[in-house]
Structure formats: structure tokens, C-alpha cells
C-alpha positions in Angstrom: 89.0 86.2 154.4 86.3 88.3 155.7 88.2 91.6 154.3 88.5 90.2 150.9 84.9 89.4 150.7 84.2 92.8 152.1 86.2 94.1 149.1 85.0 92.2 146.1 81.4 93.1 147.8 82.2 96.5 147.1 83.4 96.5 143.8 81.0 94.5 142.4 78.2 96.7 143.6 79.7 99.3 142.3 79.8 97.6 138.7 76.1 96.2 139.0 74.7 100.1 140.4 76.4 101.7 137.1 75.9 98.4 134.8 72.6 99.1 133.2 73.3 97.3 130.4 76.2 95.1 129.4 78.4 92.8 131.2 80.2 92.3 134.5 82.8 89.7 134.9 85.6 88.9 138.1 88.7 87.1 138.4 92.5 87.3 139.1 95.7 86.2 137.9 99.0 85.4 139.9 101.9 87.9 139.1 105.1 87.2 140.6 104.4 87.4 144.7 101.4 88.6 144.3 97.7 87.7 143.6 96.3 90.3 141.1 92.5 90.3 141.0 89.8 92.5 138.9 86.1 93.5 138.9 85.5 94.6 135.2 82.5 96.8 133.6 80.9 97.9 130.7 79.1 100.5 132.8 79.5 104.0 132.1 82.8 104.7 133.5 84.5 107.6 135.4 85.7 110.3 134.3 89.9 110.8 134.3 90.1 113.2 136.5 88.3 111.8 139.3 89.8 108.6 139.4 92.1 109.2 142.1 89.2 111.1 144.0 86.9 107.9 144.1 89.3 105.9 146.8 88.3 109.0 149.4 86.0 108.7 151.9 82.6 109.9 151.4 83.7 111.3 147.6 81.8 109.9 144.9 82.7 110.5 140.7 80.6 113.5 140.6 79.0 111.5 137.2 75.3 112.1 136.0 73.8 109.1 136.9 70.8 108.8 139.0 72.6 105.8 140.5 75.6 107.9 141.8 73.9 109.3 145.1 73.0 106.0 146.6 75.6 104.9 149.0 77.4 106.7 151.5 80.9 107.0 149.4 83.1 104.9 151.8 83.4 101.2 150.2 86.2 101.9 148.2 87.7 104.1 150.5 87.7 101.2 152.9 88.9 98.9 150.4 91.7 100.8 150.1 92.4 100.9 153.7 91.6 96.8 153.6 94.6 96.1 151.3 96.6 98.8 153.0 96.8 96.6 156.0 96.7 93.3 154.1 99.9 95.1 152.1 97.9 95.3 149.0 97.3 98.3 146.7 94.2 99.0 144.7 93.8 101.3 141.4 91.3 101.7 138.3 91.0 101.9 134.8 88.0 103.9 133.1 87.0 105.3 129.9 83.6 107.1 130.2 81.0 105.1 128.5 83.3 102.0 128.1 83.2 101.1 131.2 85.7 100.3 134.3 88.6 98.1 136.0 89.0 98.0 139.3 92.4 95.9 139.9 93.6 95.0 143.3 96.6 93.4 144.4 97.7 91.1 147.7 100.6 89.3 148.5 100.7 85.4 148.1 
């Protein structure tokens, strides 16, 4: 429990420090044996090629936002490492001013 609340903490700050105007929502959806949630944004996004680069420790997107030096880099770095250990995998969608998915996966 604490893990998953540790997770969704991190995403969702993530999507209110890029958010400046728009709207944030959360949920999930069951998919076969596993629980498929989401943290989704309007914000203004990340760009393709750094998608990947975002689940490393103390990397941020490299985007031109004043917002994007506060925080050490590690939340989704350790959100990854969360849902390794719970068995669950976590990627993101993002289109640079359209905003971003995060999408997580755990087991039923």
C-alpha cells in the first residue's frame, strides 16, 4: 500500500509542477491479470526522445520550464523500481504541448 501511494504521489506531482493550466485526472482500469492505472496531463509534455531518459535516476526531460529544476530527479526512477519489485512495469505517453500519460501496471 505504502509503495503505491508513494507512486501515484509522484506522478501526480509531476502533472500538477508542469500543469499550469488545464486539467489533471487519475484512474485505472482492470486488463486481464492486471490492474492498469494512469495519471494524465494537459501539461506541456516531454519531448520523444527523452521519454525513456525520465525513469533514470537523477535525469530530468531536459524541457524549458522553470518548473523542471525543482526536485532531485528520482521519483520516477523509484517508481520504477516500486513496480519492479511489486512485478509491475511503468511507461509514458507524451506529445509536447498536449500533455502526458503516465501508465502503470500491477498484478491483481
Amino acid at each position: 500500500r505504502d509503495k503505491l501511494e508513494s507512486i501515484f504521489s509522484f506522478l501526480l506531482n509531476n502533472a500538477i509542477k508542469y500543469t499550469n493550466k488545464g486539467s489533471i485526472e487519475f484512474g485505472f482500469e482492470i486488463k486481464g491479470a492486471f490492474v492498469e492505472f494512469y495519471v494524465k496531463d494537459t501539461g506541456i509534455g516531454i519531448p520523444k526522445d527523452r521519454q525513456e531518459a525520465v525513469f533514470e535516476s537523477f535525469i530530468q526531460a531536459d524541457i524549458e520550464d522553470v518548473n523542471a529544476n525543482q526536485g532531485a530527479g528520482l521519483g520516477l526512477a523509484i517508481a520504477k523500481e516500486y513496480l519492479n519489485m511489486m512485478n509491475g512495469k511503468i511507461w509514458v505517453e507524451s506529445e509536447i504541448d498536449k500533455g502526458t500519460t503516465f501508465y502503470f501496471n500491477l498484478p491483481k
